[in-house]
TISEVO-678679 format. One line per field, with one value per residue (C-alpha): residue number from 1; chain; x, y, z; residue in three letters. Coordinates in nm, 4 decimals, decimal comma, m for minus. Each point is the difference from the previous one (the first is absolute). Layout:
N
nr: (NUM/...)
kette: (A/...)
xx: (X/...)
yy: (Y/...)
zz: (Z/...)
rest: (ALA/...)
This chain:
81
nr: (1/2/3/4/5/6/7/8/9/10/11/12/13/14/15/16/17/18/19/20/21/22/23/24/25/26/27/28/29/30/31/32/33/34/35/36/37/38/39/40/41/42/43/44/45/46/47/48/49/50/51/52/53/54/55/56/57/58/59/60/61/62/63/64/65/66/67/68/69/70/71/72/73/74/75/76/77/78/79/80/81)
kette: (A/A/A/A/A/A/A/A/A/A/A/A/A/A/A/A/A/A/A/A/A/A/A/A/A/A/A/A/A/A/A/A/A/A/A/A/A/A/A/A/A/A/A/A/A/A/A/A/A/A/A/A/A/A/A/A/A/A/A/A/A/A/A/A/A/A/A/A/A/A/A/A/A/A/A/A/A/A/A/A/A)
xx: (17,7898/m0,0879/0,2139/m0,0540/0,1029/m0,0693/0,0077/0,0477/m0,1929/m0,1640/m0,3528/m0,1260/0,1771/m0,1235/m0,3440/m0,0131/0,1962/m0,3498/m0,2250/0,1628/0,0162/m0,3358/m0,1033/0,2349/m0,1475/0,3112/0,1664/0,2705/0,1772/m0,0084/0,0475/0,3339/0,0825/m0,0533/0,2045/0,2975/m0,0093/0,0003/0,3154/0,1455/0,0061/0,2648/0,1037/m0,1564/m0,3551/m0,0292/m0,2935/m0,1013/m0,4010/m0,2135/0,0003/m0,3558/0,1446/0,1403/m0,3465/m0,1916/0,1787/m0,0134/m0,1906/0,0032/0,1700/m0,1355/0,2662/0,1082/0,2392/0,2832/0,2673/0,3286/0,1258/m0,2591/0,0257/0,3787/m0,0476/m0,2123/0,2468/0,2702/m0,1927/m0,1214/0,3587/0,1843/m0,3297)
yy: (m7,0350/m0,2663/m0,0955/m0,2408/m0,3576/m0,1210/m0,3922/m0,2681/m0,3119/m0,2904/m0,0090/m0,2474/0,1312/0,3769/m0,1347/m0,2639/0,2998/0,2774/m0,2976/m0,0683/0,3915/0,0005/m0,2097/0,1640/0,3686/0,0840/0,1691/m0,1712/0,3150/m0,0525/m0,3543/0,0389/0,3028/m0,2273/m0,2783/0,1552/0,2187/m0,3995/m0,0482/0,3562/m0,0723/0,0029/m0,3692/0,1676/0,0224/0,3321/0,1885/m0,2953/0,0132/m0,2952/m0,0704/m0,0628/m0,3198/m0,0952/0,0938/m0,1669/m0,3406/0,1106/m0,2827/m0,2446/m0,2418/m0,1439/0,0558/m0,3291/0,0658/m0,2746/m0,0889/0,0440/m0,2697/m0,2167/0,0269/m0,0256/m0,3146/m0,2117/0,1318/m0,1894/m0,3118/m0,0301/0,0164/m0,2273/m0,2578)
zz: (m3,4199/m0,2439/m0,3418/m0,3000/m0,0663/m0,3559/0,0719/m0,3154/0,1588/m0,1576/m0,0477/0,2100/0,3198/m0,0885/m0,0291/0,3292/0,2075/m0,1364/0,1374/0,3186/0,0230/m0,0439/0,1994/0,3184/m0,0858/m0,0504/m0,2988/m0,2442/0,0563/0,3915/0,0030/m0,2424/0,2933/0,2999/m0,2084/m0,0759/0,3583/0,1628/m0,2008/0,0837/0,4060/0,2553/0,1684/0,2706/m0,1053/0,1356/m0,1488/m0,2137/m0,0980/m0,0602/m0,3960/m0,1090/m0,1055/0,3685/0,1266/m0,2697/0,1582/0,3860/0,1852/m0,2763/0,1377/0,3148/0,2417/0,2320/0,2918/m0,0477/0,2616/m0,1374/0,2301/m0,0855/m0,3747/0,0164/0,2464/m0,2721/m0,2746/0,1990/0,0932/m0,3913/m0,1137/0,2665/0,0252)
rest: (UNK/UNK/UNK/UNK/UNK/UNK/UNK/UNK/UNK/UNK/UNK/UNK/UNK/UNK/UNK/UNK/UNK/UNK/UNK/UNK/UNK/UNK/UNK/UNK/UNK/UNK/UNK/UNK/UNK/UNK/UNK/UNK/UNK/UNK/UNK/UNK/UNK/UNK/UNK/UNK/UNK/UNK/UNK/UNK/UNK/UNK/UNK/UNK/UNK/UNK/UNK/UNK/UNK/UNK/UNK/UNK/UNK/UNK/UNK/UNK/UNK/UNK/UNK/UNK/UNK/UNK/UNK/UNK/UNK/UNK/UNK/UNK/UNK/UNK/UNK/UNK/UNK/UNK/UNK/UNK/UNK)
C-alpha cells in the first residue's frame, strides 16, 4: 500500500536529489522510501535493505586491513616520544 508525502524543501536540494536520482535509476519517490525506511530500522538491523545511496558508495573506499594493536602501539609511542 503506498500513501502521500507533500515535502516543503529548498530548491537546490530538490533539484541535486532528481539528478542523483537520475543518475541511480532510481525514483525520487523510492529514494525518499529507502531514506526514511533506513531511519525507521530496529538497532538490530534486521530486514534492513541496501539504500541506493549505501550502494552507490559500496567499494569506494579502498579497504586496508589495519592492526588494531599496531595502530594503538604508534598512537602510544607518538604521545609518550
Amino acid at each position: 500500500m503506498t500513501g502521500k508525502l507533500t515535502l516543503s524543501l529548498d530548491k537546490s536540494v530538490v533539484e541535486k536529489a532528481k539528478k542523483y536520482a537520475t543518475q541511480r535509476n532510481v525514483s525520487l519517490s523510492k529514494l525518499v522510501e529507502f531514506f526514511f525506511s533506513s531511519l525507521t530500522t530496529d538497532a538490530k538491523g534486521k530486514n534492513v535493505a541496501i539504500s541506493p545511496i549505501t550502494a552507490a558508495l559500496s567499494g569506494m573506499v579502498a579497504s586496508k586491513k589495519i592492526c588494531e594493536k599496531d595502530v594503538l602501539a604508534q598512537a602510544l609511542i607518538e604521545k609518550h616520544l
